[in-house]
py3Dmol code that shows the C-alpha trace and the ligand (Angstrom):
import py3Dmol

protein = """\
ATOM      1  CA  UNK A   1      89.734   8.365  10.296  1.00  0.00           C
ATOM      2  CA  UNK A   2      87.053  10.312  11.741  1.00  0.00           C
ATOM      3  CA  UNK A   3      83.988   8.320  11.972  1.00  0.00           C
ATOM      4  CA  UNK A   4      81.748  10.770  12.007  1.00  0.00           C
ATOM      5  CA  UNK A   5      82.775  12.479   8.672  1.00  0.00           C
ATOM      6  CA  UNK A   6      80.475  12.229   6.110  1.00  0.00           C
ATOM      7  CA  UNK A   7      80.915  10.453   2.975  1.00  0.00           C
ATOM      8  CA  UNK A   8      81.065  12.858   0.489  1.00  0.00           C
ATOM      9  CA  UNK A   9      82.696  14.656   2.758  1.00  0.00           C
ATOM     10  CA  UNK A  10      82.857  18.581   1.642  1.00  0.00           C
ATOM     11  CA  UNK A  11      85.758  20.362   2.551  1.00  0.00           C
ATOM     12  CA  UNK A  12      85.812  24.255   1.383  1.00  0.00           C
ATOM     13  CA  UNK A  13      89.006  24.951  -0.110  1.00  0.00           C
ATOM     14  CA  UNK A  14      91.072  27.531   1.335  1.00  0.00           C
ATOM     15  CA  UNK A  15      87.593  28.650   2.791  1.00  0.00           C
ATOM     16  CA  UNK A  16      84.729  29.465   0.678  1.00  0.00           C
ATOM     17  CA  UNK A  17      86.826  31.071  -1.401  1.00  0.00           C
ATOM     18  CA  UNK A  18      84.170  31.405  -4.159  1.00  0.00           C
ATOM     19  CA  UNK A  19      82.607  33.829  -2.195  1.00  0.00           C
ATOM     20  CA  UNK A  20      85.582  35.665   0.547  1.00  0.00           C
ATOM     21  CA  UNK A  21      89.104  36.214  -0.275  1.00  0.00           C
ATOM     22  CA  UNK A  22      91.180  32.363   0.594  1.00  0.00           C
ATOM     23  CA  UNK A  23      92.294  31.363   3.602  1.00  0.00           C
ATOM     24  CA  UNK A  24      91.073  34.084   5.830  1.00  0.00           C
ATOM     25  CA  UNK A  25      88.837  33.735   9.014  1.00  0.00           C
ATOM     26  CA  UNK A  26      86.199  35.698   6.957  1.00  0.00           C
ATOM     27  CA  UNK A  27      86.460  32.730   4.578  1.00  0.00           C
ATOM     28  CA  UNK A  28      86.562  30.354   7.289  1.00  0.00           C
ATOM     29  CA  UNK A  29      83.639  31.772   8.990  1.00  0.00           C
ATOM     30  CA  UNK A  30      81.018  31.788   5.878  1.00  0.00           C
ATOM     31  CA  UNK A  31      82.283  28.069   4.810  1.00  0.00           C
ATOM     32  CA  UNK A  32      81.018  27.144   8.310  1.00  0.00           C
ATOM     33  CA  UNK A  33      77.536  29.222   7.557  1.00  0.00           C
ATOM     34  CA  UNK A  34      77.482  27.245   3.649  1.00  0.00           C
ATOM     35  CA  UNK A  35      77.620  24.017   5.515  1.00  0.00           C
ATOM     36  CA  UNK A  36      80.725  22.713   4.575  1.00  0.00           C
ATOM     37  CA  UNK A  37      81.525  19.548   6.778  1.00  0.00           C
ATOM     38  CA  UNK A  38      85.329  20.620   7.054  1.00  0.00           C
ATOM     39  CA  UNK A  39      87.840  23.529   5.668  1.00  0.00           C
ATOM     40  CA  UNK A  40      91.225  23.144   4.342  1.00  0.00           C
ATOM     41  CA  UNK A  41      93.498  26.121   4.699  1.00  0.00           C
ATOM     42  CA  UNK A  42      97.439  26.969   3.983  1.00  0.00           C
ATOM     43  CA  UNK A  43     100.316  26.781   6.573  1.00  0.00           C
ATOM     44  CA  UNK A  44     103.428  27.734   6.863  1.00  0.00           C
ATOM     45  CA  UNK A  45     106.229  29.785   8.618  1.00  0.00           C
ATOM     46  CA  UNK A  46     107.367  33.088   9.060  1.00  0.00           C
ATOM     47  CA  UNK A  47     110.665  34.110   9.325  1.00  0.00           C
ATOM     48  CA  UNK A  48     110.420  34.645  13.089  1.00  0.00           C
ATOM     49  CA  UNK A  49     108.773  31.038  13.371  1.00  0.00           C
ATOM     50  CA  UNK A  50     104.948  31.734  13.623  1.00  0.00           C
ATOM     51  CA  UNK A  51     102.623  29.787  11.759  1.00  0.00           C
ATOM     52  CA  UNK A  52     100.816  31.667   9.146  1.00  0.00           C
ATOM     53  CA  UNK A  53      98.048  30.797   6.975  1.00  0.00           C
ATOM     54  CA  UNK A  54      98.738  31.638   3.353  1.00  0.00           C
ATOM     55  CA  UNK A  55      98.889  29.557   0.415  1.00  0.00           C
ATOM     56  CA  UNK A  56     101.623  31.256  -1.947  1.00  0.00           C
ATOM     57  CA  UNK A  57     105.334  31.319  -0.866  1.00  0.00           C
ATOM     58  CA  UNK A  58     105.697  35.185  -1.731  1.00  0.00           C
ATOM     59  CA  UNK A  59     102.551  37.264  -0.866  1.00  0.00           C
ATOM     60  CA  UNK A  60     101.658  39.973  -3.988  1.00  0.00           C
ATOM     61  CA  UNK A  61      98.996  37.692  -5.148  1.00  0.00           C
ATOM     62  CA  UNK A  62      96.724  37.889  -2.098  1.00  0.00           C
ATOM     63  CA  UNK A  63      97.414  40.760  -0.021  1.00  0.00           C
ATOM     64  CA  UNK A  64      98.898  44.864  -0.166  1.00  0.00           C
ATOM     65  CA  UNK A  65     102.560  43.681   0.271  1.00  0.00           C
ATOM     66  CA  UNK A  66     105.893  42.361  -1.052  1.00  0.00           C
ATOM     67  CA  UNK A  67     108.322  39.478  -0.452  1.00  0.00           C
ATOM     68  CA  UNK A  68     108.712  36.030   0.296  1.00  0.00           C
ATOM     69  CA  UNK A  69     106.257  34.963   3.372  1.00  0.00           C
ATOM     70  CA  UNK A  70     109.233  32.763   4.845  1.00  0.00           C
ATOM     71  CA  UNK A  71     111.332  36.251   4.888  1.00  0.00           C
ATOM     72  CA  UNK A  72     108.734  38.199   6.672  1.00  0.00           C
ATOM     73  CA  UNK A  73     107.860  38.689  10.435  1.00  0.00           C
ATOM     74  CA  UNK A  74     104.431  37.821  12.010  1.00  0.00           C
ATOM     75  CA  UNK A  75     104.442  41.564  12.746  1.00  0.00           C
ATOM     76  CA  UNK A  76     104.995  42.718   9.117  1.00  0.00           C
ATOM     77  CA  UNK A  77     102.815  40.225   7.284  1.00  0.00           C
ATOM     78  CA  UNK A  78      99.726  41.385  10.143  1.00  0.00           C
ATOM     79  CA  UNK A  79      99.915  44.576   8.539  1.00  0.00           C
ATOM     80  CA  UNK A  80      99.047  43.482   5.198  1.00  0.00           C
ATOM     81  CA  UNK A  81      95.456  44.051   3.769  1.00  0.00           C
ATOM     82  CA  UNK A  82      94.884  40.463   2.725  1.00  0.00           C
ATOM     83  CA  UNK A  83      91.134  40.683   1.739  1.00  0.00           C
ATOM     84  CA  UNK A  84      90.790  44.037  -1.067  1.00  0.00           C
ATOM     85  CA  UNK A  85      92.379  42.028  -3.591  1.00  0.00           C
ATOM     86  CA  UNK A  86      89.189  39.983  -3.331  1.00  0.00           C
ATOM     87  CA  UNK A  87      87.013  42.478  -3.326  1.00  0.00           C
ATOM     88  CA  UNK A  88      87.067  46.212  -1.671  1.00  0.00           C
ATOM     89  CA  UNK A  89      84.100  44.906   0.762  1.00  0.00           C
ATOM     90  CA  UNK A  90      86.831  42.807   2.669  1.00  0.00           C
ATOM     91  CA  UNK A  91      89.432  45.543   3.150  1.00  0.00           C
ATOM     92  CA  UNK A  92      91.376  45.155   6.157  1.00  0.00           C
ATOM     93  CA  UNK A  93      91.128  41.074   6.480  1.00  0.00           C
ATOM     94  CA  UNK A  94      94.132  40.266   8.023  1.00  0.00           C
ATOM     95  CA  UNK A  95      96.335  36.644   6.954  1.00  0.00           C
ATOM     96  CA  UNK A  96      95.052  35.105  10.339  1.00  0.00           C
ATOM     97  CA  UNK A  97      97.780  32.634  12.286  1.00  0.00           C
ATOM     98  CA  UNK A  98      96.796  28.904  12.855  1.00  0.00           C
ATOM     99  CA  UNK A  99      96.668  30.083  16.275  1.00  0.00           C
ATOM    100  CA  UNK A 100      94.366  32.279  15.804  1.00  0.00           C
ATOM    101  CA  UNK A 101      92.066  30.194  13.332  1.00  0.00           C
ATOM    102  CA  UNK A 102      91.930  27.198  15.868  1.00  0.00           C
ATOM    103  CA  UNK A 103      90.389  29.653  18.435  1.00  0.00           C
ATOM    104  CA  UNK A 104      88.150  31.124  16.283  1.00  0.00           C
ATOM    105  CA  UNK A 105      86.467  27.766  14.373  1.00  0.00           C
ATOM    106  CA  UNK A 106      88.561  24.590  15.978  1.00  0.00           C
ATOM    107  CA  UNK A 107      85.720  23.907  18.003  1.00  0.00           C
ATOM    108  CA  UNK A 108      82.546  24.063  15.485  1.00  0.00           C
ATOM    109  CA  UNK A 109      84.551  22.670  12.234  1.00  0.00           C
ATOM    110  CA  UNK A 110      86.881  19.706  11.003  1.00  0.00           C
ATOM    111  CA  UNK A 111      90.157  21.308  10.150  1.00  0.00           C
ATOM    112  CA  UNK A 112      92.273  20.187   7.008  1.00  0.00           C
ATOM    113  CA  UNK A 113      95.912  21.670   8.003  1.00  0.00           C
ATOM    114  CA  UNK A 114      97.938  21.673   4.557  1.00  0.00           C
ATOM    115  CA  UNK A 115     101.603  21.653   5.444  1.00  0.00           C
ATOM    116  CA  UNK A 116     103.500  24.030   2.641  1.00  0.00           C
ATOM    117  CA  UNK A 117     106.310  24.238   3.669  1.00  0.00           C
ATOM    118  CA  UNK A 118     107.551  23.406  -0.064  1.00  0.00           C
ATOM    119  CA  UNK A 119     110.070  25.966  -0.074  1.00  0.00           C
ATOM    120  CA  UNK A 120     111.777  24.929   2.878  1.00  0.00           C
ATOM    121  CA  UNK A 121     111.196  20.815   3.264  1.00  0.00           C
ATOM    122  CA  UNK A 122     112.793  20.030   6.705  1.00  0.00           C
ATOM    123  CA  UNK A 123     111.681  23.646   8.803  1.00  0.00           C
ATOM    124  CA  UNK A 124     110.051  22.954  11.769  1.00  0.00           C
ATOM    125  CA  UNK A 125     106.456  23.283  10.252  1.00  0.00           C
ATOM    126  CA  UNK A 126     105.564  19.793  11.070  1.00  0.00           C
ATOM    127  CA  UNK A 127     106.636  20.384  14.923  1.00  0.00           C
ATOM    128  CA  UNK A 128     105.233  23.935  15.034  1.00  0.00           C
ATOM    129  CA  UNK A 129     101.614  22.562  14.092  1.00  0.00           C
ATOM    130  CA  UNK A 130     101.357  19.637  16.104  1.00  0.00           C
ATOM    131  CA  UNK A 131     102.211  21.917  19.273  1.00  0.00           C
ATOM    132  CA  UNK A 132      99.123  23.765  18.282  1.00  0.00           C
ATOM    133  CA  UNK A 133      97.205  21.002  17.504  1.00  0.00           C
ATOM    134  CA  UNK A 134      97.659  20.241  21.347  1.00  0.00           C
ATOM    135  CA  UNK A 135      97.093  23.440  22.742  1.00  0.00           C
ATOM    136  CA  UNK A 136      93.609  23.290  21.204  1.00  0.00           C
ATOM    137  CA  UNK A 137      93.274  20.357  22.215  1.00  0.00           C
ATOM    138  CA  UNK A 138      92.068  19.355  18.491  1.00  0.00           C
ATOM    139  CA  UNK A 139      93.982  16.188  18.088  1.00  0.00           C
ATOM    140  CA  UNK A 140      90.532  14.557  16.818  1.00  0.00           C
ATOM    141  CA  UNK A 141      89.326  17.691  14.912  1.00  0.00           C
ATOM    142  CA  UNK A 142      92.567  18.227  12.469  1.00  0.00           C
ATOM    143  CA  UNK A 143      93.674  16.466   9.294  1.00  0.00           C
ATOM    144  CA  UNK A 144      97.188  16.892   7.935  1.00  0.00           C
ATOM    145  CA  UNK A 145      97.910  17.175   4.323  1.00  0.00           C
ATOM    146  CA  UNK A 146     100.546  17.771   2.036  1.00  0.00           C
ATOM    147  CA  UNK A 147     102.457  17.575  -0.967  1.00  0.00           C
ATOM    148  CA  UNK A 148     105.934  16.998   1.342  1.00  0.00           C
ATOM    149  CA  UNK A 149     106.141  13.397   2.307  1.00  0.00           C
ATOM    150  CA  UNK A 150     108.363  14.442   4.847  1.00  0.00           C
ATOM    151  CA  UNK A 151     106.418  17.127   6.439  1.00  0.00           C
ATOM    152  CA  UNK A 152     103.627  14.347   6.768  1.00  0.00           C
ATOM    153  CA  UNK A 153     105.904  11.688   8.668  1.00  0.00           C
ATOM    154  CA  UNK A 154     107.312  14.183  10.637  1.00  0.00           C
ATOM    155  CA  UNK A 155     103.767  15.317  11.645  1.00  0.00           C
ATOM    156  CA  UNK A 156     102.904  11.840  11.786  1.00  0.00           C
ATOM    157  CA  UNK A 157     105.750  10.693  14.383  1.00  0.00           C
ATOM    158  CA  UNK A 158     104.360  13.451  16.749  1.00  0.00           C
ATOM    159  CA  UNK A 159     100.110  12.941  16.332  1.00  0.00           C
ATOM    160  CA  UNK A 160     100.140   9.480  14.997  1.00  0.00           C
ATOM    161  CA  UNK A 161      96.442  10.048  15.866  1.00  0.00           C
ATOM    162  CA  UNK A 162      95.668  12.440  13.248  1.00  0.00           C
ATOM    163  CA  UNK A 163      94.714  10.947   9.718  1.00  0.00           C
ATOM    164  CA  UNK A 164      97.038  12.153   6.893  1.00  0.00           C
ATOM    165  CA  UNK A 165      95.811  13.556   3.303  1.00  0.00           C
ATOM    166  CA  UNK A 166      99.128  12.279   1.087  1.00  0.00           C
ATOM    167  CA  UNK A 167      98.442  15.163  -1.860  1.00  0.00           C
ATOM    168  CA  UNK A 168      99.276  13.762  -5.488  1.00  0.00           C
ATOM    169  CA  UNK A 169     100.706  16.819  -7.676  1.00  0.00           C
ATOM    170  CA  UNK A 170      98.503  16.424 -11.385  1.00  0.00           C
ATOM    171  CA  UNK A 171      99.341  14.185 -13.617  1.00  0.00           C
ATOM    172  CA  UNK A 172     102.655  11.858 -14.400  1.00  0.00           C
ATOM    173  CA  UNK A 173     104.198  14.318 -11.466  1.00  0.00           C
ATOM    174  CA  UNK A 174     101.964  12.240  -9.025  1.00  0.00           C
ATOM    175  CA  UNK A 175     102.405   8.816 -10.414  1.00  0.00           C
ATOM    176  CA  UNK A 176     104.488   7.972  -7.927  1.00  0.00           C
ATOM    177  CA  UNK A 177     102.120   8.698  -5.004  1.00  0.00           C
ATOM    178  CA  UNK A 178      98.939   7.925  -6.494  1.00  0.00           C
ATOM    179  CA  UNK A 179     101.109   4.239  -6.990  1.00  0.00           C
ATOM    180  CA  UNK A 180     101.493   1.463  -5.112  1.00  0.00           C
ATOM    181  CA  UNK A 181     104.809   3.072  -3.544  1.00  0.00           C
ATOM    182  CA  UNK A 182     102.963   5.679  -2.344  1.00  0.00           C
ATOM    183  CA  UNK A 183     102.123   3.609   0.699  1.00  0.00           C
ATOM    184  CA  UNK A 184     105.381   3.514   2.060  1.00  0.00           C
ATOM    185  CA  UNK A 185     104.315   7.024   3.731  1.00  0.00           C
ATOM    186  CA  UNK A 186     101.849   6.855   6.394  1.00  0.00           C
ATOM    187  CA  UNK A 187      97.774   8.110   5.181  1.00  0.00           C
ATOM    188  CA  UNK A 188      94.493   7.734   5.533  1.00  0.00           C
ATOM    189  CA  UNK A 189      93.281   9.183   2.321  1.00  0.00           C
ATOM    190  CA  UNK A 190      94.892   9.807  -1.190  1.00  0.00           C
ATOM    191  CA  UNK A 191      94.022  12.915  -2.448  1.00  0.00           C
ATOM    192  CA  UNK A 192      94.306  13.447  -6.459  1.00  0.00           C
ATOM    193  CA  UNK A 193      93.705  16.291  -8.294  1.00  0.00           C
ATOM    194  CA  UNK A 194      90.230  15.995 -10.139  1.00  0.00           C
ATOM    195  CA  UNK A 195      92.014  15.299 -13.645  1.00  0.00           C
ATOM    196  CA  UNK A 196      93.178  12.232 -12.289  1.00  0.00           C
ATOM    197  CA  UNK A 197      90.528  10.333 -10.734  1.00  0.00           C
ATOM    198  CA  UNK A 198      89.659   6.708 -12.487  1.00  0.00           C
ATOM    199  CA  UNK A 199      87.056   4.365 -11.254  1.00  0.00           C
ATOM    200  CA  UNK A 200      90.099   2.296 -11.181  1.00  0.00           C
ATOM    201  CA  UNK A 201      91.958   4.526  -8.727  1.00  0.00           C
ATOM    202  CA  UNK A 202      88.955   4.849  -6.683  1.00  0.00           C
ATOM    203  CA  UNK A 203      88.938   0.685  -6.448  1.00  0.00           C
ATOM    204  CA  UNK A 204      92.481   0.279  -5.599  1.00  0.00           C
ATOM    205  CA  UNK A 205      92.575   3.061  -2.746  1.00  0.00           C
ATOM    206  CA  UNK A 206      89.208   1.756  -1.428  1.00  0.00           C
ATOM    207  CA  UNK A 207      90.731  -1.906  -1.583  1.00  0.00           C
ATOM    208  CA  UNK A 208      93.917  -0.766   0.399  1.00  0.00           C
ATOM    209  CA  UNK A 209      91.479   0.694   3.179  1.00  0.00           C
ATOM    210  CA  UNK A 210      92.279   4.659   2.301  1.00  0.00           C
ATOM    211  CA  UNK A 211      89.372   7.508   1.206  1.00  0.00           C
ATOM    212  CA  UNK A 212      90.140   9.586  -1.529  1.00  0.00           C
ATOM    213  CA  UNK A 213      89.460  13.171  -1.493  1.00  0.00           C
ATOM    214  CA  UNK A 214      90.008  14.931  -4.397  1.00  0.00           C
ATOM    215  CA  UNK A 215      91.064  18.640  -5.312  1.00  0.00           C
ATOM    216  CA  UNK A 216      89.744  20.964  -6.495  1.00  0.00           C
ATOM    217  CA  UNK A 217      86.307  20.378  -7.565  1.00  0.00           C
ATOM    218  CA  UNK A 218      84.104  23.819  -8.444  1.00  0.00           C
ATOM    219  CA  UNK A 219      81.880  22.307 -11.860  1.00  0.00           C
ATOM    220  CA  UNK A 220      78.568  20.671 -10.678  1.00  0.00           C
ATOM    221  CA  UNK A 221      79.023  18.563 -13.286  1.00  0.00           C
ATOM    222  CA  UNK A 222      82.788  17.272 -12.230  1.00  0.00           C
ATOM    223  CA  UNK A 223      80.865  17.078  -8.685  1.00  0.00           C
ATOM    224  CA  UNK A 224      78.533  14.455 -10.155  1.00  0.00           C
ATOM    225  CA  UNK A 225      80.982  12.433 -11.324  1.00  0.00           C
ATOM    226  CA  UNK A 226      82.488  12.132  -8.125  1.00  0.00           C
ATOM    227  CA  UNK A 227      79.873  11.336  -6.274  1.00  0.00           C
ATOM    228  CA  UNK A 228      78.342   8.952  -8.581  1.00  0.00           C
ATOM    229  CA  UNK A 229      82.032   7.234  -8.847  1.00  0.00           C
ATOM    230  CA  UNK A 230      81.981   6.991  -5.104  1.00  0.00           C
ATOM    231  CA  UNK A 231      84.964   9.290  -4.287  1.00  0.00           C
ATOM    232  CA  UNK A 232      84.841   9.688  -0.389  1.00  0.00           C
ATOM    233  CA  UNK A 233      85.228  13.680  -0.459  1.00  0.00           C
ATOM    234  CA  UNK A 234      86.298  16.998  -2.789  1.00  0.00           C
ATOM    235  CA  UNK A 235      87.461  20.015  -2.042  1.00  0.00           C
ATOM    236  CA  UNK A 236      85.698  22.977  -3.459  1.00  0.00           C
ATOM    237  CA  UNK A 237      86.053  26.456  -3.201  1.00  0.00           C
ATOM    238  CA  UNK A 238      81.859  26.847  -2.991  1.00  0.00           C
ATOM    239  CA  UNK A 239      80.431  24.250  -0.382  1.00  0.00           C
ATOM    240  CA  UNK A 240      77.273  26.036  -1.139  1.00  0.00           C
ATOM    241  CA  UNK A 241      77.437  24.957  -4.348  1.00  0.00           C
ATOM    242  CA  UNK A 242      78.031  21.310  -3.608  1.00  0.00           C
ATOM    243  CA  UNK A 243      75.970  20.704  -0.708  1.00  0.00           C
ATOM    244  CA  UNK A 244      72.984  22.061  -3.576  1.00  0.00           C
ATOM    245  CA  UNK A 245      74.783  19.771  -6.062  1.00  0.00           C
ATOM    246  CA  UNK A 246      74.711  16.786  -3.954  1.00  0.00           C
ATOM    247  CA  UNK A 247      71.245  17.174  -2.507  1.00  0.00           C
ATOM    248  CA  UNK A 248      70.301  16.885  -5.816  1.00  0.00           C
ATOM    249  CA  UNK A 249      72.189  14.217  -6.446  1.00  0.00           C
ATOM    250  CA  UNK A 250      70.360  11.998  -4.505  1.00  0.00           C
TER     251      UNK A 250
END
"""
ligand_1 = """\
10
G3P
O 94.349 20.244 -0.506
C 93.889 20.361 -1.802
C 94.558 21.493 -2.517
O 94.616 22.568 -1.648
C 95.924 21.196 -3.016
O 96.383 22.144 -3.884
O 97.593 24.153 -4.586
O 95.434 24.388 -3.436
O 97.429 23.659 -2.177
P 96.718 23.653 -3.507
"""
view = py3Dmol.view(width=600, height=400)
view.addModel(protein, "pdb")
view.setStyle({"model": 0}, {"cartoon": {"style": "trace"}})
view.addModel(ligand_1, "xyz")
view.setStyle({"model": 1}, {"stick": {}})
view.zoomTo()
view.show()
């Protein structure tokens, strides 16, 4: 694990994507001005084999157009407005590749790569990502995440380097990883949803040497908690809001 991370460690979710439409180098860009110590963004790939950064599988929610992101082209998601449904100021924000958000921030940020490739388990995601990782050069500025245990030992086999988030889905759906037998896949940190978090989870994670970040943490109050409890990171949509909530906090 990065040693120079701090602990809380605030990692804007998708961006800060209180405040600029998710996962877009706009979002990026003003989570870096809020102070966030790392961001967290979406990956997956198109149907031409491009890594994209989006978080849903089909794209109506967050941009202009239609379909399935895994059935579209690089070329035909580009076109897609992916910042009005946000809010008219952002019109014309474009879903940005990893490629292209590596150049853009890999140098001045930490960088938590969520691999979503839910819909399709065993693509080449895990291979696709790691290549970039190298041509960056950002093998000690990336974490990898996911909900896809596979995605993450895949990942892992190739940058055994890079620390792993294992993501716990909410509730009795991630019993199993927030378990013991969660440890038979290779990470650094657990990372529950906030519903989830016990002092006793906290204890047992910290006593088997992980960090546990938690998702996705937007209440002051729930922020509190956290910290107080001891949790080693959240990820919020408004690092502006935490970094006020936690110099207050102390
Ligand atoms: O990585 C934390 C969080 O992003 C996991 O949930 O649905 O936002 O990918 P989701």
């Amino acid at each position: 694990m990065f040693p120079t991370l701090p602990r809380p460690t605030l990692i804007a979710h998708r961006g800060a994507s209180a405040h600029a439409p998710e996962n877009t180098l706009a979002a990026f860009e003003l989570a870096l001005k809020h102070n966030a110590d790392a961001i967290e963004l979406d990956a997956k790939l198109t149907a031409d084999g491009h890594v994209i950064v989006i978080h849903d599988q089909t794209v109506e929610r967050t941009t202009d157009g239609e379909g399935r992101v895994g059935s579209l082209t690089l070329e035909a998601l580009k076109e897609l407005d992916a910042g009005s449904f946000f809010d008219i100021a952002f019109k014309g924000e474009r879903l940005p590749t990893l490629d292209e958000v590596f150049a853009a921030v890999g140098q001045r940020t930490i960088i938590n790569v969520e691999l979503t490739n839910y819909a399709s388990l065993t693509d080449d995601l895990p291979g696709k990502v790691c290549e970039l990782v190298k041509r960056h050069r950002l093998e000690s500025r990336v974490l990898f995440s996911s909900f896809n245990p596979l995605a993450l030992i895949r990942a892992h086999r190739r940058l055994p380097q890079v620390p792993i988030g294992l993501l716990a889905f909410p509730g009795s759906k991630g019993a199993l990883a927030r378990s013991w037998l969660g440890s038979i896949i290779p990470h650094q940190t657990l990372n529950p949803e906030l519903g989830d978090v016990t002092p006793r989870l906290i204890e047992r994670v910290h006593h088997s040497g992980r960090r546990v970040f938690v998702y996705t943490v937007n209440q002051p109050a729930d922020m509190r908690r956290l910290f107080d409890a001891g949790v080693d990171g959240i990820f919020t949509d408004d690092p502006l809001l935490a970094r006020q909530t936690l110099a207050e906090a102390v």
